[in-house]
DOFIRO-671026 format. One record per residue: residue in one letter; chain; x, y, z of N, C-alpha, C in turn; residue number from 1. Coordinates in steps of 0.001 Angstrom, whole numbers. Layout:
 rest kette     npx     npy     npz    capx    capy    capz     cpx     cpy     cpz  nr
    A     A       X       Y       Z       X       Y       Z       X       Y       Z NUM
...
This chain:
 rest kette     npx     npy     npz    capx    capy    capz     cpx     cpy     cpz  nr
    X     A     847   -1192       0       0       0       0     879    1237       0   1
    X     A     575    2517    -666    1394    3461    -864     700    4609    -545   2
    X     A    1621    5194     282     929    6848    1005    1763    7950     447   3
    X     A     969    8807      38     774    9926    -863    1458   11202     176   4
    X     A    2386   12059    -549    2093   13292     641     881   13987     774   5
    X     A     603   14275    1536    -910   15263    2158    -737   16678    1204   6
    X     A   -1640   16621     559   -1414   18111    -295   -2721   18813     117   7
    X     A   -4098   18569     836   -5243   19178    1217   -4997   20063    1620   8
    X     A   -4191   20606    2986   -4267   21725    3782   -4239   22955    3023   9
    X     A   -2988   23316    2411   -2665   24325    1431   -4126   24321     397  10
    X     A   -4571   24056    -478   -5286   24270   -1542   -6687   24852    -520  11
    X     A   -6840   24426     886   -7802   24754    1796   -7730   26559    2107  12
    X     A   -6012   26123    2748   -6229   27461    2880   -6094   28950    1864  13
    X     A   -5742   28455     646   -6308   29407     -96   -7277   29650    -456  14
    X     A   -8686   28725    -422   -9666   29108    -647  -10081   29503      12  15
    X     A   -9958   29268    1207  -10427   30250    2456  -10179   31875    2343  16
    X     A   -8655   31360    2147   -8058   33606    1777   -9022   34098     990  17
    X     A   -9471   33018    -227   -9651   34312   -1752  -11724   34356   -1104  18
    X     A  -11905   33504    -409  -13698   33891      70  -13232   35049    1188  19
    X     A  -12662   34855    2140  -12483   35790    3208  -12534   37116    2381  20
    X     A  -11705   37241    1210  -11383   38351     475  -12647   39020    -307  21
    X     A  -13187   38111   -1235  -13709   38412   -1367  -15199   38989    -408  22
    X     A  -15366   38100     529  -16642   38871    1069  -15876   39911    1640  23
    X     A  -14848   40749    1883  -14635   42002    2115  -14647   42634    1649  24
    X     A  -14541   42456     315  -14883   43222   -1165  -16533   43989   -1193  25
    X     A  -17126   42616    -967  -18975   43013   -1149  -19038   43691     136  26
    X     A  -18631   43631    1064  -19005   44292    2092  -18713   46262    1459  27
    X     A  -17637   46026    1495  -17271   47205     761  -18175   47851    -126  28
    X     A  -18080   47228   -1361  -18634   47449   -2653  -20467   47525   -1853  29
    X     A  -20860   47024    -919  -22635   47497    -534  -22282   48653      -2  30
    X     A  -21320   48963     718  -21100   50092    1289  -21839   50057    2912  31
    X     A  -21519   48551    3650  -21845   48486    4875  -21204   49278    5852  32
    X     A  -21719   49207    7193  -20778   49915    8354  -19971   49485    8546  33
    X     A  -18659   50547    9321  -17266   49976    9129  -17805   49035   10359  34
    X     A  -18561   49167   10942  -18022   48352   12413  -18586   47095   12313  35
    X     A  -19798   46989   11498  -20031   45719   10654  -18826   44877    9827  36
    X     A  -17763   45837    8919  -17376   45228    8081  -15830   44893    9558  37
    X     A  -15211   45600   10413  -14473   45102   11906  -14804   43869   12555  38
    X     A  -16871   44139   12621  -16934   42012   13286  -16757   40702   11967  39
    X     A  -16677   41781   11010  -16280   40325   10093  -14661   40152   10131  40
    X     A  -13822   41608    9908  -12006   41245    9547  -11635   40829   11025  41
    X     A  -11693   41313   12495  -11134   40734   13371  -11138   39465   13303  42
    X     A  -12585   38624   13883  -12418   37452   13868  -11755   36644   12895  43
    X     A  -12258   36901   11704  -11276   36223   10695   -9663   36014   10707  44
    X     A   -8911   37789   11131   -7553   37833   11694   -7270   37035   12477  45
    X     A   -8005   37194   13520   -7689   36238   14881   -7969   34824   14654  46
    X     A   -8796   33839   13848   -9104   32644   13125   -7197   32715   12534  47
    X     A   -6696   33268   11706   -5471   33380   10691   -4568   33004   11760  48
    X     A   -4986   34106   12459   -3119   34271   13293   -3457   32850   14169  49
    X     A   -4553   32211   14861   -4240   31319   15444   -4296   29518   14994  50
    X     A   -4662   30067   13160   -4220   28670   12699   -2879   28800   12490  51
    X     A   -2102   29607   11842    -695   30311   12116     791   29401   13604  52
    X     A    -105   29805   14657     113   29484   15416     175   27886   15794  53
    X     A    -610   27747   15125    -856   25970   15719    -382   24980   14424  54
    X     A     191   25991   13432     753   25439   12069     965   23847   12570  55
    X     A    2327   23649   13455    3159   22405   13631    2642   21813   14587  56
    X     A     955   21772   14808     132   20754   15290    -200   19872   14585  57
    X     A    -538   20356   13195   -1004   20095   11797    -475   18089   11398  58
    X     A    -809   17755   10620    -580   16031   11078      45   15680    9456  59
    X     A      30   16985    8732     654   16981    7734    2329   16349    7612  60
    X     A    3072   17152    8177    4584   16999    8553    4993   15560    9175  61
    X     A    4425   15167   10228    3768   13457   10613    3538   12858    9452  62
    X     A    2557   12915    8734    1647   11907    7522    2993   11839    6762  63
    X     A    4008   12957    6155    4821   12592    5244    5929   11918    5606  64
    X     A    5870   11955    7148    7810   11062    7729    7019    9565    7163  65
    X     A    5837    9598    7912    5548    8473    7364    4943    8240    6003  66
    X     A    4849    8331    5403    5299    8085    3977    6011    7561    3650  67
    X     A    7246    8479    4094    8950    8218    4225    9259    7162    4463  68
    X     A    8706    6572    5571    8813    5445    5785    8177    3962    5288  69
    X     A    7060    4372    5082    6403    2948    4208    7309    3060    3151  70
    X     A    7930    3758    2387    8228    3977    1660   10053    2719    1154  71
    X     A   10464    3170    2476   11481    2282    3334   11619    1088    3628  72
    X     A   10119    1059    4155    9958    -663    4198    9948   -1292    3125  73
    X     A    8761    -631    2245    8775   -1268     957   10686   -1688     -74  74
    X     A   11094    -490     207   12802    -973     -13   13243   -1949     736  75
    X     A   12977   -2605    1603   14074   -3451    2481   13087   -4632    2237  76
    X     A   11753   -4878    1910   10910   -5816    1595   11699   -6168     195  77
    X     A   12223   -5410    -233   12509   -6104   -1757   14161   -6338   -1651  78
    X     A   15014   -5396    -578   16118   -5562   -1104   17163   -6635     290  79
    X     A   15915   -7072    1418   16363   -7770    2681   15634   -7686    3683  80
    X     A   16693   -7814    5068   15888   -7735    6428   17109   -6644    6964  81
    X     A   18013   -5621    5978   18387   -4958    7308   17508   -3855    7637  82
    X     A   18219   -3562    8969   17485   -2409   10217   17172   -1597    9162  83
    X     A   16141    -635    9518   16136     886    9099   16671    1675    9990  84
    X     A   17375    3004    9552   17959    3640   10294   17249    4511   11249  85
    X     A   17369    4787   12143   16729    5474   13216   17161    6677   13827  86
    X     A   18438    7149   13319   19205    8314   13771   18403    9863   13509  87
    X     A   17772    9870   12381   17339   10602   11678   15917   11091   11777  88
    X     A   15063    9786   12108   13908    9858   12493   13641   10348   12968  89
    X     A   12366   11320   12914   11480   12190   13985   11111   11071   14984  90
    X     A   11163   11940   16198   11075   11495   17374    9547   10769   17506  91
    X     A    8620   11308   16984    7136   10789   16665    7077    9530   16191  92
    X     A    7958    9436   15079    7833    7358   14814    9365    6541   14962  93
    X     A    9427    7227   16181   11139    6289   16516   10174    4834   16679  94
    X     A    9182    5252   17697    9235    3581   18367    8316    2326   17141  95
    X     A    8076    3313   16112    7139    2397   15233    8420    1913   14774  96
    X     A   10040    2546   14161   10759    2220   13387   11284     909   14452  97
    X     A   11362    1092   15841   11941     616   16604   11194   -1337   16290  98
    X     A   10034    -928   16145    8856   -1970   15988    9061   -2856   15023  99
    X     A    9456   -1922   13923    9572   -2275   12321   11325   -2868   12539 100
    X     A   12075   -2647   13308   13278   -3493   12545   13712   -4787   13526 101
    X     A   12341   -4599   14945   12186   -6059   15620   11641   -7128   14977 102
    X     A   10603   -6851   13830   10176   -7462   13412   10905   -8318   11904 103
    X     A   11738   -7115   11283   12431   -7284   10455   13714   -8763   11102 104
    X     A   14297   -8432   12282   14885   -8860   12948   14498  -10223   13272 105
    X     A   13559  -10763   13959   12582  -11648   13725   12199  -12499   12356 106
    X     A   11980  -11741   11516   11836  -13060   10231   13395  -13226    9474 107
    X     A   14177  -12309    9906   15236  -12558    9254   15869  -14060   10214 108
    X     A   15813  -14203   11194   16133  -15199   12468   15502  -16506   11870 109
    X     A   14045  -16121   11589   12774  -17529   11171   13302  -17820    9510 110
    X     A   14112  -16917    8615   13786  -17300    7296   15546  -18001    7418 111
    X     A   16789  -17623    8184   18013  -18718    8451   17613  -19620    9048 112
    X     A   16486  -20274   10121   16755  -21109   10615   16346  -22094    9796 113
    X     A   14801  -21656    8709   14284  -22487    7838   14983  -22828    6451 114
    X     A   16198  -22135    6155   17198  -21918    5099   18016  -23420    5457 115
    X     A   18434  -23149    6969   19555  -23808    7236   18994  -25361    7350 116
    X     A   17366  -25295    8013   16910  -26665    8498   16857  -27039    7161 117
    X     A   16268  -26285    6175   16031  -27332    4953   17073  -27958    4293 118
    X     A   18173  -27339    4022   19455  -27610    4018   20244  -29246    4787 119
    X     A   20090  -29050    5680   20679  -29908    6366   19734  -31170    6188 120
    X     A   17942  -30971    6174   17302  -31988    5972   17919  -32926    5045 121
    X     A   17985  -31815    4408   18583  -32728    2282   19768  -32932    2547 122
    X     A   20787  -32761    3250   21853  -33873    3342   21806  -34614    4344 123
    X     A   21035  -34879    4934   20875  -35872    5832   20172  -36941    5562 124
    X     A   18874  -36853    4400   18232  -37344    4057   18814  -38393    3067 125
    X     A   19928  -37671    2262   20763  -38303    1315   21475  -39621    1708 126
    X     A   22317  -39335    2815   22865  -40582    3007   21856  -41991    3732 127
    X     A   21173  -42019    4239   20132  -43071    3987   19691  -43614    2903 128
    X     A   19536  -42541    1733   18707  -42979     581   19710  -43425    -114 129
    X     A   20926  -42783    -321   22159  -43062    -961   22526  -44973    -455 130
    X     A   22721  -44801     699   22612  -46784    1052   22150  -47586     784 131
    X     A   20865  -47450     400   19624  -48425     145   19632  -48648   -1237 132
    X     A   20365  -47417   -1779   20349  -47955   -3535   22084  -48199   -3592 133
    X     A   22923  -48291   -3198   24411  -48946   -3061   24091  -50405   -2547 134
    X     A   23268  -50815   -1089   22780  -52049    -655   21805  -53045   -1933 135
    X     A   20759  -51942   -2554   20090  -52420   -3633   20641  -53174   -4322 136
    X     A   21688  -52324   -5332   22462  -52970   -6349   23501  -54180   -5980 137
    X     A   23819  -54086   -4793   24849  -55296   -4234   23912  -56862   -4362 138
    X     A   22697  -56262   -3642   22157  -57257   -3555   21817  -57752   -4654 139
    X     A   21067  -57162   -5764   20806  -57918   -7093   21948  -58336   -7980 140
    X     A   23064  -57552   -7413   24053  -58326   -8421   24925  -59499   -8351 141
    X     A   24851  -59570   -6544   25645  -61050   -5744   25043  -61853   -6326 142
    X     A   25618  -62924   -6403   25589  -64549   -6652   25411  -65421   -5161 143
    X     A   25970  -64669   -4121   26671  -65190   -3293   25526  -65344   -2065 144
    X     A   24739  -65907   -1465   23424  -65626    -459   23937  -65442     500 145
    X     A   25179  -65690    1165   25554  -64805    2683   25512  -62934    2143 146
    X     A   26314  -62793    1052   26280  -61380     727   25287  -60579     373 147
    X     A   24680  -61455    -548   22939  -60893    -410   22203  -60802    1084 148
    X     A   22814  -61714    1847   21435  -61592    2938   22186  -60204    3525 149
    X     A   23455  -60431    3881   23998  -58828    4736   23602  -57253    3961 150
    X     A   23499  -57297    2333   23562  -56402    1866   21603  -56001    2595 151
    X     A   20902  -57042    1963   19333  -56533    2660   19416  -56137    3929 152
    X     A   20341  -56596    5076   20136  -56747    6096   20515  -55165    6191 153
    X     A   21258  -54226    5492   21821  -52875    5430   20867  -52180    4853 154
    X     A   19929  -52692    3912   18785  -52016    3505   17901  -51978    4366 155
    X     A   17815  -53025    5386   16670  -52381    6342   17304  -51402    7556 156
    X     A   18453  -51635    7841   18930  -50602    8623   19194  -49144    7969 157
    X     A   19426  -49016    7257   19243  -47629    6429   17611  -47060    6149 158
    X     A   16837  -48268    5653   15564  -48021    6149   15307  -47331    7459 159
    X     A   15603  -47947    8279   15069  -47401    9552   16044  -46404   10199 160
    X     A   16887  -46078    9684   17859  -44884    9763   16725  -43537    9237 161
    X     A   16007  -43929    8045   15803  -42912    7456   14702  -42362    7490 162
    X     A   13604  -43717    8260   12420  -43133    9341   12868  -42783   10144 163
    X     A   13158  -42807   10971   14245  -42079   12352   14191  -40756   12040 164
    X     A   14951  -40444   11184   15260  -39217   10578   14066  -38324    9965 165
    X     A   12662  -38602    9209   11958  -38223    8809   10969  -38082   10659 166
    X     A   11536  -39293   11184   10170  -39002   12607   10921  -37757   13159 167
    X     A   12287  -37550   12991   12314  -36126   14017   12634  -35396   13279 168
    X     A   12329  -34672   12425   12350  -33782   11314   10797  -33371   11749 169
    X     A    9683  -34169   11643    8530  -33818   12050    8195  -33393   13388 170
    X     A    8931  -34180   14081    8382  -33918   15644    9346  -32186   15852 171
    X     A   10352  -32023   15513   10945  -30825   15465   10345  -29954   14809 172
    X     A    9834  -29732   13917    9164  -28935   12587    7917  -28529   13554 173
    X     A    6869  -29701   14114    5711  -29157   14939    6191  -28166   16158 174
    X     A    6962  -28703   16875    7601  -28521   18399    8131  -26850   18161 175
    X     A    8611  -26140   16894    8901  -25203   16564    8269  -24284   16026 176
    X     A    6473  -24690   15633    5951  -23927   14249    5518  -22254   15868 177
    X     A    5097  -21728   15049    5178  -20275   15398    4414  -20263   16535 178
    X     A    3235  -21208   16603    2065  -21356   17055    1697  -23092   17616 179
    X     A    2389  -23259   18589    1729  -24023   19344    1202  -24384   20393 180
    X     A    -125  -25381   20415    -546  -25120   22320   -1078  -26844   22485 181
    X     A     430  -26754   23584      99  -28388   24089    -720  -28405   25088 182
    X     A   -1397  -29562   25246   -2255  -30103   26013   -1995  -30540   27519 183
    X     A   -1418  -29256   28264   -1127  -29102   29817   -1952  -30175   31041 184
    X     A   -1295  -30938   31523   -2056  -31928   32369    -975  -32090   33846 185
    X     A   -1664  -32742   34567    -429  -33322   35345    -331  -34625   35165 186
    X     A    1375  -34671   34983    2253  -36062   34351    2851  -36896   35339 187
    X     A    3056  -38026   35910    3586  -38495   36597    5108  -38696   35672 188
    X     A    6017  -37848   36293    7493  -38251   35117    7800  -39366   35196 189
    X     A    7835  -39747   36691    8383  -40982   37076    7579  -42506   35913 190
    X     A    6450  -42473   35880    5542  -43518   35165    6145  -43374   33670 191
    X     A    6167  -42259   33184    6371  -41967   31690    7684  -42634   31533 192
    X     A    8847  -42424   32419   10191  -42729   32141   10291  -44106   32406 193
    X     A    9443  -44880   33190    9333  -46446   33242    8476  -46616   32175 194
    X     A    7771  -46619   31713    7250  -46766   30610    7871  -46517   29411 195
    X     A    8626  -45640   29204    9963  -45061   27919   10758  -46506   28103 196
    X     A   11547  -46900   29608   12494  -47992   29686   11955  -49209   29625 197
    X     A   10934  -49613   29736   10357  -50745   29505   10267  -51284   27769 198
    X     A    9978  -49656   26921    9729  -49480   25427   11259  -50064   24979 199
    X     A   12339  -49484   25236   13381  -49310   24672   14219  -50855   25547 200
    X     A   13961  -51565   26171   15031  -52422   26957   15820  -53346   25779 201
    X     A   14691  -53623   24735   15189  -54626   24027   15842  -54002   22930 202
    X     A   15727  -52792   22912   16973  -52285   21907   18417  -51770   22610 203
    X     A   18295  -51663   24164   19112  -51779   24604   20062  -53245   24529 204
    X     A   19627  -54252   24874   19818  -55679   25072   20582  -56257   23548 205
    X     A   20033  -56026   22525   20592  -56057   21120   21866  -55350   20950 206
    X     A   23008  -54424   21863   23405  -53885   21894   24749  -54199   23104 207
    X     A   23619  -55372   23850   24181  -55841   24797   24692  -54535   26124 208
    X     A   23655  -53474   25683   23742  -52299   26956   22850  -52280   27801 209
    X     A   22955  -52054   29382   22763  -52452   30466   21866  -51387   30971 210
    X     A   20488  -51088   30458   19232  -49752   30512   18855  -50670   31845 211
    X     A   18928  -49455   33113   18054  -49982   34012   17388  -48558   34511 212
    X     A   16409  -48496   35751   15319  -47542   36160   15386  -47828   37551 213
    X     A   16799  -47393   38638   15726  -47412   40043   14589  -46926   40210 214
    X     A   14368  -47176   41787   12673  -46799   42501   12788  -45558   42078 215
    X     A   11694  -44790   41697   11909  -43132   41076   10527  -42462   42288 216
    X     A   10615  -41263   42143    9949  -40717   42913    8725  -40366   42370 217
    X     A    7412  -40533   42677    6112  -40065   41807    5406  -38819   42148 218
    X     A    6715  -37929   41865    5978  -36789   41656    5286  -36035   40298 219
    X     A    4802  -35234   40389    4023  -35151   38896    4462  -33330   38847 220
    X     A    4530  -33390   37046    4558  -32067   36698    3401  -31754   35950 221
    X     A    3581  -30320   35191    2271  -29867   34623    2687  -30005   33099 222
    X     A    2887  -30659   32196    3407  -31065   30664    2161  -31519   30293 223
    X     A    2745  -31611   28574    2200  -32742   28080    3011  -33649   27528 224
    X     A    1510  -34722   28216    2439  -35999   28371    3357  -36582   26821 225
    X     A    2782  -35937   25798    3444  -37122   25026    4917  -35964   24455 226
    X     A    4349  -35423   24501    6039  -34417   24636    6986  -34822   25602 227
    X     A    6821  -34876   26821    7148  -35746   27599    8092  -37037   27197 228
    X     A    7274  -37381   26546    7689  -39387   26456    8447  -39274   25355 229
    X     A    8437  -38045   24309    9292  -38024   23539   10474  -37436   23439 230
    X     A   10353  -36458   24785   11912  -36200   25535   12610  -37616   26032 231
    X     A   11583  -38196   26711   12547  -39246   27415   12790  -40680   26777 232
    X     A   12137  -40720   25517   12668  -41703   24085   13997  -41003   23797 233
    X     A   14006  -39503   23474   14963  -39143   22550   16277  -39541   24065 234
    X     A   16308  -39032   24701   17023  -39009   25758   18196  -40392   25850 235
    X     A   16958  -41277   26109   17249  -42899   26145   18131  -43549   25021 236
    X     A   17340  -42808   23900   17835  -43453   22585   19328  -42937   22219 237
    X     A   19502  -41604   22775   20778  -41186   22283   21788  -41826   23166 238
    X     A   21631  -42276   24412   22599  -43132   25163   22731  -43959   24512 239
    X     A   21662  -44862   24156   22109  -45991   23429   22799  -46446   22287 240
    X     A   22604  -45404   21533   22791  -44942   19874   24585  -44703   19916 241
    X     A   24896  -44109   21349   26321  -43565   21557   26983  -44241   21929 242
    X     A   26587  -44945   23287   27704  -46017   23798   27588  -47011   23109 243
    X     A   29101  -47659   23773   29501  -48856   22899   28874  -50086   23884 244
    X     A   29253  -51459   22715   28562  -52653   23831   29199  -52649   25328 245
    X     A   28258  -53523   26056   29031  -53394   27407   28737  -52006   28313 246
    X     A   28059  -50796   27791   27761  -50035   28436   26788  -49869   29658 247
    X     A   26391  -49205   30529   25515  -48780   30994   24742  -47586   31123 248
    X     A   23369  -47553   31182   22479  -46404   31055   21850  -46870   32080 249
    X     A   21567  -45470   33266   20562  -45605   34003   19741  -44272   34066 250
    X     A   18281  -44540   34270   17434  -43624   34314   16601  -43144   36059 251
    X     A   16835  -42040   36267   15954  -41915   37726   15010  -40540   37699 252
    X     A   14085  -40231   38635   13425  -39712   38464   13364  -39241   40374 253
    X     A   13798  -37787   39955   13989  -37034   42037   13220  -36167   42455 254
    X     A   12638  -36014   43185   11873  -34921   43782   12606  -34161   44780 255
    X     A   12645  -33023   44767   13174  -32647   46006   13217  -30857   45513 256
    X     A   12432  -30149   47197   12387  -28813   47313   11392  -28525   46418 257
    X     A   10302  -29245   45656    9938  -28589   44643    9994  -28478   43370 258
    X     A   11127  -29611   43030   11441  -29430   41870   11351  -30876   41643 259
    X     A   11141  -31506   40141   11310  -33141   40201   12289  -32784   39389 260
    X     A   13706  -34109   39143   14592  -33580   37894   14784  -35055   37696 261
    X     A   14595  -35325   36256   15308  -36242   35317   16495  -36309   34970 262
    X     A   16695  -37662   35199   18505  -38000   34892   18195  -39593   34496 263
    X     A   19249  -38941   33149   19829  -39949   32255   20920  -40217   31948 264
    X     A   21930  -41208   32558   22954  -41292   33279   23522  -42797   32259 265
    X     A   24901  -42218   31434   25615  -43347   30964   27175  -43320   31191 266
    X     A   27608  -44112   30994   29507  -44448   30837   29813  -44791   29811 267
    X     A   29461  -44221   28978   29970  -43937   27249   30951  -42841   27392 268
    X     A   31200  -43187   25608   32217  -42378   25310   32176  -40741   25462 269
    X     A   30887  -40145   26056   30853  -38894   26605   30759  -37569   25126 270
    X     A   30265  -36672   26196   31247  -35444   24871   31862  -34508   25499 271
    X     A   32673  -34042   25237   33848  -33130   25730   33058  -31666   25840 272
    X     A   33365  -31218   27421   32761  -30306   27537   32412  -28683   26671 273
    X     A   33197  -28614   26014   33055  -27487   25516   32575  -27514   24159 274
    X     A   31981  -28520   24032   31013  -28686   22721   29216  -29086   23243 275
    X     A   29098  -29169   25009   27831  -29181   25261   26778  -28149   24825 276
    X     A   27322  -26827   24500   26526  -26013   23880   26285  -26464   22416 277
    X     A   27215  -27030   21600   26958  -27112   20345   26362  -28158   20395 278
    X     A   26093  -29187   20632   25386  -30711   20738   23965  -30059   20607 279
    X     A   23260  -28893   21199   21994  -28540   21452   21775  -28033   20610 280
    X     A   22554  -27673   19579   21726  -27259   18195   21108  -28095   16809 281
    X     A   20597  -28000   16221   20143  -28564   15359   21197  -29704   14246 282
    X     A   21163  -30574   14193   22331  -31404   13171   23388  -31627   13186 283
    X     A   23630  -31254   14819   24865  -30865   15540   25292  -32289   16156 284
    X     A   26509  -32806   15477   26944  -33945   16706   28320  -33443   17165 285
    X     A   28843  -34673   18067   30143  -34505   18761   31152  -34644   18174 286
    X     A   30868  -35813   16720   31844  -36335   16230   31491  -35715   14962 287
    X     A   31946  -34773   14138   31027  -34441   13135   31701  -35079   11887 288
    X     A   30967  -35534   11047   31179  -36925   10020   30421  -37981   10225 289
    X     A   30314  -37799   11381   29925  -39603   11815   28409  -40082   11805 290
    X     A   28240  -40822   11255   26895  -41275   10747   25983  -41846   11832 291
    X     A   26272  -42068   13164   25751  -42598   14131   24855  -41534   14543 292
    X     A   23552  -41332   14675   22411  -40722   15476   22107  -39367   14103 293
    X     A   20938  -38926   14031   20629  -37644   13302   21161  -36280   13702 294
    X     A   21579  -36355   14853   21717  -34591   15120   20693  -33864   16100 295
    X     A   19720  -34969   15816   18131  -33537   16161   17915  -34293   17885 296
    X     A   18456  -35232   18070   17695  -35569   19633   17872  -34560   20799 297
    X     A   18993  -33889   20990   19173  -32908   22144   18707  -31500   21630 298
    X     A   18646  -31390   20413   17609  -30233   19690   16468  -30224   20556 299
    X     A   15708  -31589   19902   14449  -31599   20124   14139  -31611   21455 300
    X     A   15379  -32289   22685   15012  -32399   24191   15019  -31233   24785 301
    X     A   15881  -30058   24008   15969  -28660   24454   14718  -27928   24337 302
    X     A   13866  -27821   22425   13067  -27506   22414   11631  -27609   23648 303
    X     A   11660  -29099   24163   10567  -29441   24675   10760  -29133   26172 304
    X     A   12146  -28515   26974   12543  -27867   28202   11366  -26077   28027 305
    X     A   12426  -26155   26587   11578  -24846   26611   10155  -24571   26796 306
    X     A    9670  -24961   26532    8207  -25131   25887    7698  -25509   27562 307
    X     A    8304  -26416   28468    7601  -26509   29785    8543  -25865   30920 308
    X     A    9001  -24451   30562    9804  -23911   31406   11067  -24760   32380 309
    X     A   11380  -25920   32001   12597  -26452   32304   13854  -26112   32049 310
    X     A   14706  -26897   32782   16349  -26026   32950   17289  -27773   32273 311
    X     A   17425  -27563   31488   18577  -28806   30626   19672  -28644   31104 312
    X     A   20287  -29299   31582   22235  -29045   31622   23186  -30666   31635 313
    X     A   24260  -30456   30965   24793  -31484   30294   25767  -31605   31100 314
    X     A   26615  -32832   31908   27368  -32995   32706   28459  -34230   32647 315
    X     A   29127  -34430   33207   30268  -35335   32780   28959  -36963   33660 316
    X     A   29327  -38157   32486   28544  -39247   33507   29079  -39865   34694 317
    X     A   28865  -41423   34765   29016  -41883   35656   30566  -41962   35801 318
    X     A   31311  -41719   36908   32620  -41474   37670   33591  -41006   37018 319
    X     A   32289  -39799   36321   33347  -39066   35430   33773  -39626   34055 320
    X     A   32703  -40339   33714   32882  -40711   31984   31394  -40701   31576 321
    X     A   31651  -40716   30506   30095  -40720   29733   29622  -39339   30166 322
    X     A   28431  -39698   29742   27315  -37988   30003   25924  -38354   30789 323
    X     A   25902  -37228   31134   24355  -37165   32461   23690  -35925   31879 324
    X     A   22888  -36305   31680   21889  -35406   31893   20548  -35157   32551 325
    X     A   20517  -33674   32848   19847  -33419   33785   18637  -32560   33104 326
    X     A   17397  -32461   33507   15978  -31960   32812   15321  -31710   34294 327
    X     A   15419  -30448   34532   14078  -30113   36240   13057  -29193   35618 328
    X     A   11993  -29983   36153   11129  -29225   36402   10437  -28779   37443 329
    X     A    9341  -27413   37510    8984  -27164   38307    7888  -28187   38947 330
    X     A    7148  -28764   40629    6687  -29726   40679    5302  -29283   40699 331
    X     A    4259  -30151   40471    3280  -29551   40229    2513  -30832   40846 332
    X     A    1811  -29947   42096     974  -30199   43266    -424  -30616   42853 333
    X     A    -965  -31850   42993   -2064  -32653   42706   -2597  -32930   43664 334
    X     A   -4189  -32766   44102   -4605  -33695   45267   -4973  -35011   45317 335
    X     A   -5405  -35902   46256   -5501  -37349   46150   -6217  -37851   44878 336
    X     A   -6852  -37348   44621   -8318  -37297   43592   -7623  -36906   42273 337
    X     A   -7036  -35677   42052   -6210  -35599   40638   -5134  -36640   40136 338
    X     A   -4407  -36808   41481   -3616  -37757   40867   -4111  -39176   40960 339
């Protein structure tokens, strides 16, 4: 939409002058009393001098900064997202400009992160698909049925590499859209996370890693639950996904002061502290090259802290090897009957 400068006032007030004028003319030209033709010129003077006066009340000088400015936006709509300058600006639309380059600021943030996610989708996506047709062709071209059976046996693991990968691409994509509203309840953590370890034991066991769950405490928070269960899948799964055979993972669940906090506790190969910030970003691993896990699980466990006002923090594991992590939340008080 495009705003015009204000040209009304002026063309107003000359028509006003040349009637004022003229009816002083006819007054004249009838040959009225002067003191008749005095109650018409004072007031009129005094009307002059005190629109005069109030000139830079006028909304004219206003209407055209802004102009100026749609004008501006419309440039940075076509040529980016940088700031508009603000030095210059009348003091009257600092805080709209102020408005205009938060917002600018803002989709420029939403249009890299969706640049970068799509990006990374498509090479991530690649090497799964890339296997299954390298495994494909092995397989139809062996003679040999031990080599055929291993090559399928790589097609279904790349298969399921590459659902993996499409399930948290989605669950991230929702967990992020601009606009969401989960379904707030009270959760028993403790139940959800025996229920997560009960899901996952036998992919632990295939692995020959040692997933256990002491007595946990049943306190309940205010989440939703299946956000929840898909923090403490992703959680589970990335221990497992990381350590080597022979490992251990344990899961507990604490109450205390008010707070319940989740811990997921292994003696794997760990990650070195000063990459715990980078692990939490999107496609981000420890080992970067390495084809083991998608990237998105501590993404997505961060996202879903956020989302229920929780505090994440990443810590050295058990006796000082492997990794722990920690997820508190605030506790949320049920009576006999709710819970």
């Amino acid at each position: 939409m495009k705003i015009t400068k204000p040209t009304l006032i002026l063309p107003l007030k000359i028509l006003l002058l040349i009637g004022w004028t003229f009816l002083v003319y006819m007054l004249f030209k009838e040959q009225s009393s002067p003191l008749f033709i005095l109650a018409v010129i004072i007031p009129a003077l005094l009307a002059a001098g005190i629109i005069y006066l109030q000139r830079g009340k006028y909304p004219s000088k206003q209407l055209h900064d802004i102009a100026e400015l749609a004008r501006k936006v419309e440039s940075h709509v076509n040529d980016g997202f940088d700031s508009i300058k603000i030095n210059d600006a009348p003091e009257e639309i600092k805080p709209l400009i102020t408005s205009i380059n938060d917002l600018l600021s803002y989709f420029e943030d939403r249009y890299n992160q969706e640049r970068d996610f799509t990006a990374n989708a498509s090479h991530e996506l690649r090497t799964p698909l890339a296997g299954i047709r390298l495994q494909t062709e092995i397989a139809m071209k062996s003679q040999v049925p031990e080599q055929r059976e291993k090559a399928l046996k790589n097609i279904v693991k790349a298969v399921d590499r590459g659902t993996r990968l499409v399930e948290q691409l989605l669950t991230l994509s929702r967990l992020t859209a601009d606009k969401i509203d989960l379904a707030m309840e009270a959760v028993s953590l403790g139940q959800v996370a025996a229920k997560t370890v009960g899901e996952l034991i036998d992919i632990a066991e295939k692995k020959d890693i040692k997933l256990v769950m002491h007595d946990w405490d049943d306190c309940h928070i205010e989440a939703s639950e299946d956000s929840i269960a898909i923090m403490v899948n992703n959680l589970i799964r990335n221990a497992i996904t990381y350590c080597p055979t022979g490992s251990k993972v344990v899961v507990d669940v604490n109450c205390h002061k008010g707070k319940v906090e989740l811990l997921v506790n292994d003696n794997g190969p760990g990650i070195p502290e000063d990459k715990y910030e980078y692990v939490l970003g999107r496609f981000n691993k420890a080992e970067r090259g390495t084809k083991v896990g998608t990237g998105l699980g501590l993404a997505i466990v961060q996202r879903i802290a956020e989302l229920h006002d929780a505090s994440l923090e990443l810590a050295p594991g058990q006796s000082g090897k492997g990794l722990k992590v920690s997820v508190m939340f605030e506790e949320y008080e049920v009576d006999d009957e709710g819970a």
